[in-house]
C-alpha positions in Angstrom: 2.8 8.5 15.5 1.9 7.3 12.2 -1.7 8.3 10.4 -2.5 6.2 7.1 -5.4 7.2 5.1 -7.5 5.2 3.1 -10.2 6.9 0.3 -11.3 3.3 -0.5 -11.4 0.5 2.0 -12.9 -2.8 0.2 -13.4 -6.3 1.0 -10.9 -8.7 -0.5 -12.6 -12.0 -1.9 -9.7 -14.3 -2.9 -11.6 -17.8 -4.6 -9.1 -21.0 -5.3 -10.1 -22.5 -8.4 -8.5 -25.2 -9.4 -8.9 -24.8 -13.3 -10.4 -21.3 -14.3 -12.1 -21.2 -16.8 -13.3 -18.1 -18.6 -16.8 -18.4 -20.0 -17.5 -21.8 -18.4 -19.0 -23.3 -14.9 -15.9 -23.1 -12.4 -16.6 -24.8 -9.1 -14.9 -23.4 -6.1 -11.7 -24.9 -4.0 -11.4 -22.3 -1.6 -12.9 -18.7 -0.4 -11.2 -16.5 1.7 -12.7 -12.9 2.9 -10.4 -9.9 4.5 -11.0 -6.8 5.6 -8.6 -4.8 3.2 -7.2 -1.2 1.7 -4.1 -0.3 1.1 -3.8 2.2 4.0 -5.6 0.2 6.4 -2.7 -3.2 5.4 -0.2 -0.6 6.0 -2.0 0.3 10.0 -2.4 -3.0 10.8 1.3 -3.8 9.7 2.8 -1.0 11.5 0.9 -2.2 15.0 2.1 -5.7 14.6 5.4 -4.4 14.1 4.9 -2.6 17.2 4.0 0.8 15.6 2.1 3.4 16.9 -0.2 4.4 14.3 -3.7 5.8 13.1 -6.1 4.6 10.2 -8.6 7.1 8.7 -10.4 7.9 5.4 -13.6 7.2 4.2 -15.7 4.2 5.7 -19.2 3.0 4.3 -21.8 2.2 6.5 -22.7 -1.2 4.7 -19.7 -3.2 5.3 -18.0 -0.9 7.8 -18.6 -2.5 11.2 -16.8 -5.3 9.9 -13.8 -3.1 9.5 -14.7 -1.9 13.1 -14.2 -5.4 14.8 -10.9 -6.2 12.9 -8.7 -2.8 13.5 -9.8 -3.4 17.3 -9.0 -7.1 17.7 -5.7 -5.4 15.7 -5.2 -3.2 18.5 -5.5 0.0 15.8 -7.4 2.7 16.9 -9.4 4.9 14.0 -11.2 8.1 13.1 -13.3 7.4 9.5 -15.7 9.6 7.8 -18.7 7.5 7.6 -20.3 8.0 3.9 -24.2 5.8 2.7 -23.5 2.7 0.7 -21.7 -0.3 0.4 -17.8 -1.3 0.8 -16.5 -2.6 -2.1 -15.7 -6.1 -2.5 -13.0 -6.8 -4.8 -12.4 -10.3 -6.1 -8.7 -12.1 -6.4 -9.0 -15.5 -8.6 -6.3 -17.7 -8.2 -6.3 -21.0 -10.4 -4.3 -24.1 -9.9 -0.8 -22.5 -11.9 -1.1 -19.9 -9.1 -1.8 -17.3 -11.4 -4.0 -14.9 -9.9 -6.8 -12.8 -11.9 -8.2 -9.2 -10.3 -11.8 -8.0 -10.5 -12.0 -4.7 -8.7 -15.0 -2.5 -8.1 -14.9 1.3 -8.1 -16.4 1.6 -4.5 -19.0 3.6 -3.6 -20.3 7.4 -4.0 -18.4 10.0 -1.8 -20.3 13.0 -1.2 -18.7 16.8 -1.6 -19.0 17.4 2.1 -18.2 13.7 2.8 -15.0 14.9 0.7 -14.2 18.4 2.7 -14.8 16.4 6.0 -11.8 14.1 5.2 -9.3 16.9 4.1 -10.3 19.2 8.2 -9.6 15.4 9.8 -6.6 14.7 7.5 -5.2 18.7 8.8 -6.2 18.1 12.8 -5.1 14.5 12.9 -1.5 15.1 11.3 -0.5 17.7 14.0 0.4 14.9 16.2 1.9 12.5 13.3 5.7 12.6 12.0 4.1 10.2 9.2 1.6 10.6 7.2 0.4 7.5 4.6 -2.1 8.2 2.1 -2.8 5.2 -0.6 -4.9 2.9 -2.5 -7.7 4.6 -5.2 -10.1 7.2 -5.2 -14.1 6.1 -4.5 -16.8 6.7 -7.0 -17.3 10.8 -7.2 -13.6 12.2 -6.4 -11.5 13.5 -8.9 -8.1 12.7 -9.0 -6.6 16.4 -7.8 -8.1 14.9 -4.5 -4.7 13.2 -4.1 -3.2 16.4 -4.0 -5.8 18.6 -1.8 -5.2 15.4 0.3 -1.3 16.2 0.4 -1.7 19.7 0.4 -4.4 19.6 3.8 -0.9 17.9 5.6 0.5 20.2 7.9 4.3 21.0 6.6 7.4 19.1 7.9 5.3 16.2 8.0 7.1 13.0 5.9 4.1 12.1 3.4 4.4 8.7 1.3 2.3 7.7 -1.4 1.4 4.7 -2.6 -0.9 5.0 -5.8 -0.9 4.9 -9.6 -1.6 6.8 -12.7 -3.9 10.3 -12.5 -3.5 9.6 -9.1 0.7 9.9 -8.7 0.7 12.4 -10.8 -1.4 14.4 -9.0 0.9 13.5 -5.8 3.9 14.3 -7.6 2.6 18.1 -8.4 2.0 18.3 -4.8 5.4 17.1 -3.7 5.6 14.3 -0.9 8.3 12.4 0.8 8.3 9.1 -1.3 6.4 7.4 -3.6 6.2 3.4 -3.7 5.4 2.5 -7.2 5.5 -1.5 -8.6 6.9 -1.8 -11.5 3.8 -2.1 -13.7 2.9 1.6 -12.2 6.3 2.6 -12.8 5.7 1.4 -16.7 2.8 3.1 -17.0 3.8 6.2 -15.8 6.4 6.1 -18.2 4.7 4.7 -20.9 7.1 2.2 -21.8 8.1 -1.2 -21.2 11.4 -1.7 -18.6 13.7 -4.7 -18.7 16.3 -4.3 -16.6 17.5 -2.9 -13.0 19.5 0.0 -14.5 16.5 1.3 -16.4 14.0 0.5 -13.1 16.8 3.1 -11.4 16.8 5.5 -13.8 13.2 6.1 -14.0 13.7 6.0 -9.8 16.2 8.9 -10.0 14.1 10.6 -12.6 11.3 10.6 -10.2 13.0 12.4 -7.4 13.6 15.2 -9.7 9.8 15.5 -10.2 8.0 16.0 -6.9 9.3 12.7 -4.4 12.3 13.2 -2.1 12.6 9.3 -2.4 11.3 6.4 -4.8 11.0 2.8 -3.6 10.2 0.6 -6.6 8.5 -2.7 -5.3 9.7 -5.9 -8.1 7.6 -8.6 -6.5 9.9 -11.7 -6.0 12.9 -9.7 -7.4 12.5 -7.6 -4.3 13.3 -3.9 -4.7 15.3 -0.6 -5.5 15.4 2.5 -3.5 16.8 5.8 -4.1 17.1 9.5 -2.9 18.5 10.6 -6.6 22.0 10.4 -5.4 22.4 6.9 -4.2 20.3 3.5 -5.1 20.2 0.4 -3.1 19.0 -3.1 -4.5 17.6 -5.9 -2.2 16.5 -9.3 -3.6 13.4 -10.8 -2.0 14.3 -14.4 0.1 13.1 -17.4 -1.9 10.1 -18.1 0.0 6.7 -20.0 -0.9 4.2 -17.6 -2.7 0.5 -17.7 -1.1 -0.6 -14.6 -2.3 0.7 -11.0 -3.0 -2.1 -8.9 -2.1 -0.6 -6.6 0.5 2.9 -7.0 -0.1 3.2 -2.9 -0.8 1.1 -2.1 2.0 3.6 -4.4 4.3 6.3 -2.6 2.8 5.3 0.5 3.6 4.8 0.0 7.4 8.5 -1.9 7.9 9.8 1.6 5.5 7.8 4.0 8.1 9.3 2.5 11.3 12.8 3.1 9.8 11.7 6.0 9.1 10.6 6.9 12.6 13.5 5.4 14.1 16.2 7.4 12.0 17.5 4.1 10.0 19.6 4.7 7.0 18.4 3.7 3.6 19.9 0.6 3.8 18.3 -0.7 7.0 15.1 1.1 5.4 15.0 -1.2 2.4 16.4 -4.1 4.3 13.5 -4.0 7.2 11.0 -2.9 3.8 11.6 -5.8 1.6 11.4 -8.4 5.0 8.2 -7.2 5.2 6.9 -7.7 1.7 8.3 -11.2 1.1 7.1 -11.8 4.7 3.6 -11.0 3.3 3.5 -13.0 0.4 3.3 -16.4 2.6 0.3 -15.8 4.2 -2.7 -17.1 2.3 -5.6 -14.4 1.1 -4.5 -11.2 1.7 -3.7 -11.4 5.1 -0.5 -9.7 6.4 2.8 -11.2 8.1 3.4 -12.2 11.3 6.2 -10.4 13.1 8.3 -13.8 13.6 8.2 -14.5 9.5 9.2 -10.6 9.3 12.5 -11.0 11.4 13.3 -14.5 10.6 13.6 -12.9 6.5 15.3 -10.0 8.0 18.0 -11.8 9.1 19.1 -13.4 5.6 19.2 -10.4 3.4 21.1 -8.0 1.8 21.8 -4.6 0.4 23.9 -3.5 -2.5 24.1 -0.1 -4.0 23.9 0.2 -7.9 
């Protein structure tokens, strides 16, 4: 079984405007509305994959029922800890050049004991998990060493990926987890320097498994994606497919990397079944997640080279 944790669930708003404008009236083309989180993508990606899984973390009770009707139509079952206030709602514009600008809110106050409830329920529900997810920011009122009481509340042998960025990785990477899944803007900033090419996107990989992650897959949007233990890297470009929207691309890849995972694939097959996954996501419109017939019908056309 697989348990993903979410500290931040949100509501993604994604608004089609044909000409943005910033600082002028801008009418509307399209409006789309998901129930979204990182963790919670990566659930609802691992059932329709045919996963067994688990989605917990923080819920809020304005907004949260909503999440309630969606993971059961999705056939995931879930454990939150309920917290007062609102979900987030964070807003994707995406003009007529399909470029796409982000407005995302903070989410939320968590309370301490809302915050010591969620590390017991992280401890009790990993017993019966060989996986444990935890991504996606922190809510309004936790610190970022809550990534790594979060890590640290896991019982051991358990495989623990990551999925977050700045205070927060670093934070994980003190902790020590099973992989990390950084995009190359997170991998930048973690580095504090601007990468141009694969052989420094692998260095900075390998580096990273010296410092606290057994494994580092680097996600490179429509370049597709690197993966490494230290001691070998693997490369797999993304299938030319037509881009509706990114959001949740990560999260996908994620789910696809912890069935290998569960099912004792190599790295290859692991990056393979990861990247068919991503680029499966990016045709759906919103941020809605792939279908498991776009999934294998990518899977089948690519391929793997080690660098």
């Amino acid at each position: 079984m697989i348990l993903t944790v979410c500290p931040n669930p949100c509501i993604d708003c994604t608004l089609e405007i044909e000409d943005f404008r910033v600082g002028r009236l801008n009418r509307l083309e399209d409006k789309i509305e998901n129930t979204s989180g990182k963790a919670l993508n990566t659930a609802v990606g691992i059932k329709r994959l045919g996963g067994d899984c688990l989605a917990s973390g923080f819920m809020f009770e304005t907004g949260g029922r909503r999440f309630e009707r969606f993971l059961k139509n999705e056939g995931v079952p879930y454990d939150f800890v309920w917290m007062e206030g609102n979900v987030r709602v964070n807003y994707k514009i995406i003009d007529g050049k399909s470029m796409m600008t982000e407005i995302n809110d903070k989410g939320d106050y968590v309370s301490t004991a809302g915050r010591k409830e969620l590390l017991s329920k992280v401890t009790s529900l990993s017993e019966s998990a060989d996986t444990v997810v935890i991504s996606g920011s922190l809510p309004s009122g936790v610190e970022s060493d809550y990534y790594f009481k979060l890590i640290k509340s896991v019982p051991e042998g358990k495989r623990i990926i990551i999925d977050c960025a700045g205070e927060d990785l670093k934070q994980s990477l003190r902790a020590g987890v099973y992989m990390i899944k950084p995009n190359l803007y997170e991998l930048e900033n973690y580095f504090g320097r601007h990468i141009t090419s694969i052989e420094e996107i692998k260095e900075c990989a390998v580096e990273l498994t010296g410092s606290g992650a057994q494994r580092v897959m680097v996600s490179l949007g429509r370049s597709g994606a690197i993966y490494t233990d230290g001691v070998h890297t693997y490369f797999s470009k993304s299938e030319n497919v037509a881009v509706n929207s990114t959001v949740g691309a990560g999260d996908s890849m994620i789910a696809a990397t912890c069935l290998a995972l569960e099912d004792g694939d190599d790295m290859r097959t692991t990056l393979k079944r990861a990247v068919a996954a991503g680029t499966a996501s990016v045709t759906t419109p919103g941020t809605s997640l792939f279908t498991r017939e776009k999934y294998l019908e990518i899977l089948e056309h690519l391929t793997v080279e080690e660098i």
